[in-house]
C-alpha positions as a Markdown table, in Angstrom:
| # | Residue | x | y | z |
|---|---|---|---|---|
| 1 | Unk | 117.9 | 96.5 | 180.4 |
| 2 | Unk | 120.5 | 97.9 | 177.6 |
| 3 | Unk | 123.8 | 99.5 | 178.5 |
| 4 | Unk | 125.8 | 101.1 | 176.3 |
| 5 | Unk | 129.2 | 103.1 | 176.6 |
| 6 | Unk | 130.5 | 105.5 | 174.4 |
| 7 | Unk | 134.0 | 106.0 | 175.0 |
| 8 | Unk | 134.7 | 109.1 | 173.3 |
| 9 | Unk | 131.8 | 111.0 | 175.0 |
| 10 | Unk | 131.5 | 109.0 | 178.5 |
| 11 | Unk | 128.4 | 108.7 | 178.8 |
| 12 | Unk | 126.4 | 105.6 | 179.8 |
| 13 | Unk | 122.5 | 104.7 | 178.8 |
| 14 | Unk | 120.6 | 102.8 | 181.2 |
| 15 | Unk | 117.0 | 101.7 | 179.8 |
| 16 | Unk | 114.7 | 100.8 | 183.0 |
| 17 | Unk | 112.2 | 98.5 | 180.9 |
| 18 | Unk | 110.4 | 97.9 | 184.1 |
| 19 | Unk | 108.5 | 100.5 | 186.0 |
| 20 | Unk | 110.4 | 100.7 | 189.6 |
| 21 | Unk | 111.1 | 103.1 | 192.6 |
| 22 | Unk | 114.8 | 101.8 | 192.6 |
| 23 | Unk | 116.8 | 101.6 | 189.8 |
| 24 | Unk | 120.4 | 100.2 | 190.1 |
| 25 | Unk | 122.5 | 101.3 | 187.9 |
| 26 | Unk | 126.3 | 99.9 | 186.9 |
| 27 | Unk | 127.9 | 103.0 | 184.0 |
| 28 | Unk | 131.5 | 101.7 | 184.4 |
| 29 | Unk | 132.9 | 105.1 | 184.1 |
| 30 | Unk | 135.0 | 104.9 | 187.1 |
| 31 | Unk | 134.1 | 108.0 | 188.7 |
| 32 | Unk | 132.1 | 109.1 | 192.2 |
| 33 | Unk | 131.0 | 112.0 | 190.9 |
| 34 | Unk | 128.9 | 111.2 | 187.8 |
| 35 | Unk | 126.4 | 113.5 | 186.0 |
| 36 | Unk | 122.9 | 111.5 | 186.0 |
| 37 | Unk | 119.9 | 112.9 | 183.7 |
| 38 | Unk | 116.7 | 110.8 | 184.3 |
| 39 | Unk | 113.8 | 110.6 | 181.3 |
| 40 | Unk | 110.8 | 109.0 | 182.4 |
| 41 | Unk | 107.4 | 107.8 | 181.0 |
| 42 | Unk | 104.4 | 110.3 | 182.2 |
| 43 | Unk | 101.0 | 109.4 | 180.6 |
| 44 | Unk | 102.4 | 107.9 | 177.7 |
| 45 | Unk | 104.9 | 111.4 | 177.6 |
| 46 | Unk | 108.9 | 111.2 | 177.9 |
| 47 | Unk | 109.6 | 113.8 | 180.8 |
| 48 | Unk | 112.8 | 114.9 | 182.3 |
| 49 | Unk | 112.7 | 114.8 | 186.3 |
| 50 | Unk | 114.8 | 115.1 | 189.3 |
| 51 | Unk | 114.7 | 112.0 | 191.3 |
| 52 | Unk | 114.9 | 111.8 | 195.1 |
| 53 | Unk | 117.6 | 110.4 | 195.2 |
| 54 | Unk | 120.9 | 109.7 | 193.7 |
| 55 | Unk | 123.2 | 107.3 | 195.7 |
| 56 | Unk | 126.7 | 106.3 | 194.6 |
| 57 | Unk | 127.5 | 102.4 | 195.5 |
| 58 | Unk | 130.8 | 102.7 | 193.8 |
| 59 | Unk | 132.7 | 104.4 | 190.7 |
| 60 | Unk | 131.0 | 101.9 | 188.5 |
| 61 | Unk | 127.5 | 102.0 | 190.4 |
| 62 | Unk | 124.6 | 104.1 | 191.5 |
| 63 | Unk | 121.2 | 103.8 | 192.7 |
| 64 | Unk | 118.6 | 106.1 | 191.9 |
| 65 | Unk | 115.2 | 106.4 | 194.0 |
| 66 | Unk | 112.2 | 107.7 | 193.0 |
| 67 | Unk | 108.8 | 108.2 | 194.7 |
| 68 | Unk | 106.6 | 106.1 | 192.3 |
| 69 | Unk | 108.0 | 104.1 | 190.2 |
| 70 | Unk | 108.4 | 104.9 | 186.8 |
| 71 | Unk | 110.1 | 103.1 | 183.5 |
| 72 | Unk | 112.2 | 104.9 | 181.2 |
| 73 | Unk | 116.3 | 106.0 | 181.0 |
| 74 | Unk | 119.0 | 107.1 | 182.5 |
| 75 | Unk | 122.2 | 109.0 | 180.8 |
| 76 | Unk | 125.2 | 108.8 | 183.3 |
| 77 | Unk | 128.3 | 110.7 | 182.2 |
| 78 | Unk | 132.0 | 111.7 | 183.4 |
């Protein structure tokens, strides 16, 4: 897993290295209402999806569900 902030823009990169349903996610961008962009690996193509679900745990935390697991990233932003 590799995190990154970027203070000017305020976004966060979350790799998921590991192919999961649940990915837990800590952005520290102190915020409840973040922006969340998932990229996932399809048959060995990067695709942009929708997961089903998107929970906040806190302004610095989030859980994201899926129905199959999948590895790839996630861009958070304020």
């Amino acid at each position: 897993m590799v995190s990154k902030v970027s203070a000017s823009t305020k976004v966060n990169k979350h790799t998921q290295a590991t192919a999961s349903k649940i990915w837990t996610v800590t952005h520290n961008l102190d915020t409840t209402a973040p922006v969340v962009e998932c990229w996932v690996d399809v048959e060995d193509t990067v695709t942009k999806i929708i997961p089903s679900e998107i929970k906040v745990i806190s302004k610095d935390k989030l859980r994201i569900a899926f129905l199959r697991p999948y590895q790839g990233a996630v861009f958070v932003k304020k």
